[in-house]
C-alpha positions in Angstrom: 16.8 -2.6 -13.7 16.5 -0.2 -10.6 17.8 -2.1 -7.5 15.2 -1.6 -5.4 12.6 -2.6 -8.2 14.7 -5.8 -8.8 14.4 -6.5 -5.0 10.3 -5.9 -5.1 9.8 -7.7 -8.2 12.0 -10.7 -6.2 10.1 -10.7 -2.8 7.2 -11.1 -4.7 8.2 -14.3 -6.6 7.6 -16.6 -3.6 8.6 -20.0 -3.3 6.6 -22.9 -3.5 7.4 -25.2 -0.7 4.4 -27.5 -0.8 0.5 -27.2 -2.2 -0.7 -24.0 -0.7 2.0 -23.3 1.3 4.6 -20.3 -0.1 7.9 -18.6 1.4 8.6 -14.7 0.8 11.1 -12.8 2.0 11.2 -9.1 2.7 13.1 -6.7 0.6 12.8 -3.7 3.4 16.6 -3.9 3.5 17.5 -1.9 7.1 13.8 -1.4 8.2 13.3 -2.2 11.9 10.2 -4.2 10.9 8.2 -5.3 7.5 6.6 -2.8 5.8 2.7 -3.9 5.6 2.1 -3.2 1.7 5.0 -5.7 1.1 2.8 -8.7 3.6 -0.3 -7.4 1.4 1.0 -8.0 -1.6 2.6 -11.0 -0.8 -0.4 -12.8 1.0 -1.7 -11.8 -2.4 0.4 -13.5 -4.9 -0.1 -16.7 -2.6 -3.7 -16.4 -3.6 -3.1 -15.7 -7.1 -1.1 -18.8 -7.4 -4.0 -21.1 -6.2 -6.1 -19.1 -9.1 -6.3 -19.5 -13.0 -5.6 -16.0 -14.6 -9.1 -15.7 -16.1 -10.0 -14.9 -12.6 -8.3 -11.8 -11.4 -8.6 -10.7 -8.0 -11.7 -8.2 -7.3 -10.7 -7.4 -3.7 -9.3 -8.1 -0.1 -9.1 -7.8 3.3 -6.2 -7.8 5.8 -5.6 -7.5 9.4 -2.3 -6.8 11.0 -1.6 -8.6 14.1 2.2 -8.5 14.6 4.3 -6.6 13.4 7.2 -8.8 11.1 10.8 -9.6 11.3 12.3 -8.4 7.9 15.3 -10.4 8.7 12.7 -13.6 8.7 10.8 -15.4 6.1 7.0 -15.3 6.0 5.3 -18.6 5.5 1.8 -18.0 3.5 -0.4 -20.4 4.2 -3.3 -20.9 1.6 -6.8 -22.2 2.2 -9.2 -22.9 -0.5 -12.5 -21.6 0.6 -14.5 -22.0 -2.3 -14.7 -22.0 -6.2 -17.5 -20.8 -7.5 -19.2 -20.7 -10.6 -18.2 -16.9 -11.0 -16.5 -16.3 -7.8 -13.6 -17.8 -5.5 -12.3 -17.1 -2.4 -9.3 -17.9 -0.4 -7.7 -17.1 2.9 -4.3 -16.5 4.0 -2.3 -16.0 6.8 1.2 -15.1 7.2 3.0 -16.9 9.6 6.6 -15.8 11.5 8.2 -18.3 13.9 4.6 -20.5 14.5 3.0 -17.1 15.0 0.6 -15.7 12.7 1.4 -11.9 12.1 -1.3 -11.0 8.9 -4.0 -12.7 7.7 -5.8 -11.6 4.5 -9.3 -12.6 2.6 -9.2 -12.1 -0.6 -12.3 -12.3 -3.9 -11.4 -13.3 -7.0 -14.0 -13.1 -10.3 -14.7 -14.0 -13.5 -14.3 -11.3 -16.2 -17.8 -9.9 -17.1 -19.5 -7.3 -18.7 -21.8 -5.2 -16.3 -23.2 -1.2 -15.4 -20.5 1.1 -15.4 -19.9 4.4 -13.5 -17.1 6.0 -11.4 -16.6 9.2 -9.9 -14.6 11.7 -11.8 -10.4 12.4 -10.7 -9.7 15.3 -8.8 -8.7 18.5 -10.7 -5.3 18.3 -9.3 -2.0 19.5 -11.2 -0.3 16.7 -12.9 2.7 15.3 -12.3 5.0 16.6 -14.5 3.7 19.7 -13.2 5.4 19.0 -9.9 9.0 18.5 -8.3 10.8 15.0 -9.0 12.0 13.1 -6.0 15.7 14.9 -6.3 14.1 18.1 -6.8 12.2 17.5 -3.2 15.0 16.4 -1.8 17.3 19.3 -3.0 14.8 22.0 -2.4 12.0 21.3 -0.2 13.2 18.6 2.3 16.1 21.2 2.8 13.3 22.6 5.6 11.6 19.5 6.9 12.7 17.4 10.0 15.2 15.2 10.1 13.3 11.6 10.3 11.2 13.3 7.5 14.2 13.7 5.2 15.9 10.2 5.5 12.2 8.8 4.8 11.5 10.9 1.1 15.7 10.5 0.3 15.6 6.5 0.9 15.8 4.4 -2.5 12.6 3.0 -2.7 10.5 1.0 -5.8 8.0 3.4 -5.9 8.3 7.2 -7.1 5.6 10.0 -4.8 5.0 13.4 -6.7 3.1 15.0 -4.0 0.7 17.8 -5.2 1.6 19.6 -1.5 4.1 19.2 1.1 2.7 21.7 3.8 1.8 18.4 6.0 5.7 18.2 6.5 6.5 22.0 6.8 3.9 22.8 9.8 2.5 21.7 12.5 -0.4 23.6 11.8 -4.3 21.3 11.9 -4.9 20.9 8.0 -7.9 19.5 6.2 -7.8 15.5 6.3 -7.1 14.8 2.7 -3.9 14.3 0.2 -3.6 14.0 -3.2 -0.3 11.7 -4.7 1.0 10.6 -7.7 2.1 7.4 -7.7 4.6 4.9 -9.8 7.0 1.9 -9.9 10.3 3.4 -10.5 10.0 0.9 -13.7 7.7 -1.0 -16.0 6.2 -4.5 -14.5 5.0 -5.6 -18.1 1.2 -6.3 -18.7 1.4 -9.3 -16.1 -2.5 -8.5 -14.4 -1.7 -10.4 -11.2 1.7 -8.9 -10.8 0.6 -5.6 -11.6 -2.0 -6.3 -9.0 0.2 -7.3 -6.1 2.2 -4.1 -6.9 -0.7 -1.9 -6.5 -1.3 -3.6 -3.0 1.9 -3.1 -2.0 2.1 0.8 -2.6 -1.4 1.4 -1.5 -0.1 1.2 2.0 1.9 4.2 1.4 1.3 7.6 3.1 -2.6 6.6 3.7 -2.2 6.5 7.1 -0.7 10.0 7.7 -3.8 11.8 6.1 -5.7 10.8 9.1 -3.2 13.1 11.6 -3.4 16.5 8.9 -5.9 17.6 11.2 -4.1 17.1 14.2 -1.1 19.3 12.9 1.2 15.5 13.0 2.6 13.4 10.7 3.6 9.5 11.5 7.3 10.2 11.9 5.9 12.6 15.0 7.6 11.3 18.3 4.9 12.1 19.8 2.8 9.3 17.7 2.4 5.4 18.4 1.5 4.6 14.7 0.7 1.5 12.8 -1.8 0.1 10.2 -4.0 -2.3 11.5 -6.3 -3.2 8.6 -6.5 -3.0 5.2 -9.5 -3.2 3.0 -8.7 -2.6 -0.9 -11.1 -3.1 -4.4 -10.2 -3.7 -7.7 -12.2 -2.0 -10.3 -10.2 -2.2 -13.3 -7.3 -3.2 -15.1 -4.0 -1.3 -13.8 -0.3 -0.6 -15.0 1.3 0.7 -11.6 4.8 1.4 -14.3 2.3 4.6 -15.2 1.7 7.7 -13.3 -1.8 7.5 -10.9 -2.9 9.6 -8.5 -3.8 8.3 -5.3 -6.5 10.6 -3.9 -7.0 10.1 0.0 -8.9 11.4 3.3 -9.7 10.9 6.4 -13.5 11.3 7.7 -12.6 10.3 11.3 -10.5 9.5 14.0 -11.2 8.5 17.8 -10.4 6.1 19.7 -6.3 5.9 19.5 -7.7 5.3 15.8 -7.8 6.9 12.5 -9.6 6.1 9.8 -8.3 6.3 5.7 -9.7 6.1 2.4 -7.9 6.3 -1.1 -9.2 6.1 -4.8 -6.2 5.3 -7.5 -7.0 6.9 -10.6 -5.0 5.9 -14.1 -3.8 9.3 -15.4 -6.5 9.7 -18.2 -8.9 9.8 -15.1 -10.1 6.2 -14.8 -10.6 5.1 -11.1 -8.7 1.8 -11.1 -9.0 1.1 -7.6 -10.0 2.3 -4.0 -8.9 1.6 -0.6 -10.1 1.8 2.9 -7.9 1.5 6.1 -8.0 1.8 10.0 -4.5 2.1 11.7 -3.3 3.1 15.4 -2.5 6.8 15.8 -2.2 6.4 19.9 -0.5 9.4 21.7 2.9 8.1 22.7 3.7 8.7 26.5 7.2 10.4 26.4 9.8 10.2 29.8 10.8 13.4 30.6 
């Protein structure tokens, strides 16, 4: 198995350490601090295992309120809010030296039958249609920044065929919306809850950037204080993140040192599997001469 998918599928196998309480570690090898999609999904699989399987998760909400240690453990602490007859809920917060730095809510439901709609997949082209990661790296990151280079060229779980890469060519204001395929570099089996937690963890990825398209900046800008500070996600249907889905996102607004992101995750037969909503920091950084 791919290293770094070994190392995701491993930080999300937490330890048990007492009833409702779980240990993960971080498998951002060299980061400066946890990446957020990694404390989603965790928080996430400490929910899951205070759940039976015949209730899969239906949603969650997190909030960011430090940023993590990689180097450190995070303890998740479960509480039990409620078990329904269709629905139960549970709470968790992720602690770091005493110090809680994410807390998440999260929905889980009964399977049922029910009214079905969805909005139809952008007509975008598909990923085999576009360059592989070594083929970016070779031809296209060739021209882009430095910080933007070691970012795309880092070994990483998850595979990006981005349908356009102007947003790291120019500095030109472009319209507030992106369109990537997304993958695990390999199969996760048909595990729902893992498959889940896995989906959590890439939804963090590139969102947050689509809200500074318009602003002709990108988060590796110097010139950007940048940093999620919630996350809001729905699960519609059944997922297998091993298989190619495009992650369709924009931005309808920023003020406020804030920017505001929405995705939809659609399977590649068009389903829409999931969407996602999220607020992070996009403050101008003040630079010293």
């Amino acid at each position: 198995m791919d290293e770094t998918m070994d190392r995701l599928i491993r930080a999300l196998d937490l330890e048990k350490l007492e009833e409702n309480l779980y240990r993960g570690v971080s498998s951002s090898v060299g980061w400066q601090r946890t990446f957020g999609g990694e404390v989603i999904a965790q928080a996430l699989v400490a929910a899951q295992r205070t759940v039976g399987p015949e209730r899969p998760v239906h949603s969650l909400h997190g909030y960011f309120l430090r940023p993590g240690n990689p180097k450190a453990p995070v303890i998740y602490e479960v509480s039990r809010i409620r078990d329904g007859g269709s629905f139960t809920t549970r709470i968790v917060h992720g602690i770091q030296h005493g110090e809680a730095i994410f807390t998440l809510s999260a929905s889980f439901q009964r399977v049922e039958e029910g009214l079905d709609h969805q909005m139809p997949m952008p007509d975008v082209p598909r990923p085999d249609e576009l360059p592989s990661a070594a083929e970016l790296t070779a031809e296209i990151l060739a021209r882009a920044p430095e910080p933007i280079r070691r970012y795309w060229s880092r070994p990483r779980p998850i595979e990006f065929r981005p349908v356009s890469f102007d947003h790291y060519l120019t500095r030109e204001p472009l319209p507030p919306r992106q369109q990537v395929w997304v993958r695990t570099v390999a199969p996760l089996g048909d595990d729902p809850a893992l498959n889940a937690a896995a989906l959590a963890y890439l939804s963090d990825m590139t969102l947050l950037d689509t809200a500074l398209f318009a602003h002709g900046l990108s988060v590796f800008d110097e010139r950007i204080q940048a940093a999620s500070l919630d996350h809001a996600m729905w699960f519609h249907r059944p997922v297998d993140v091993g298989a190619w889905h495009l992650y369709s996102q924009d931005s309808p607004s920023s003020s406020g040192g804030r920017g505001l992101t929405r995705g939809s995750l659609f399977a590649l037969d068009g389903t829409l599997v999931a969407s996602v909503a999220q607020e992070g920091l996009i403050r101008p950084r003040r630079l010293s001469a």
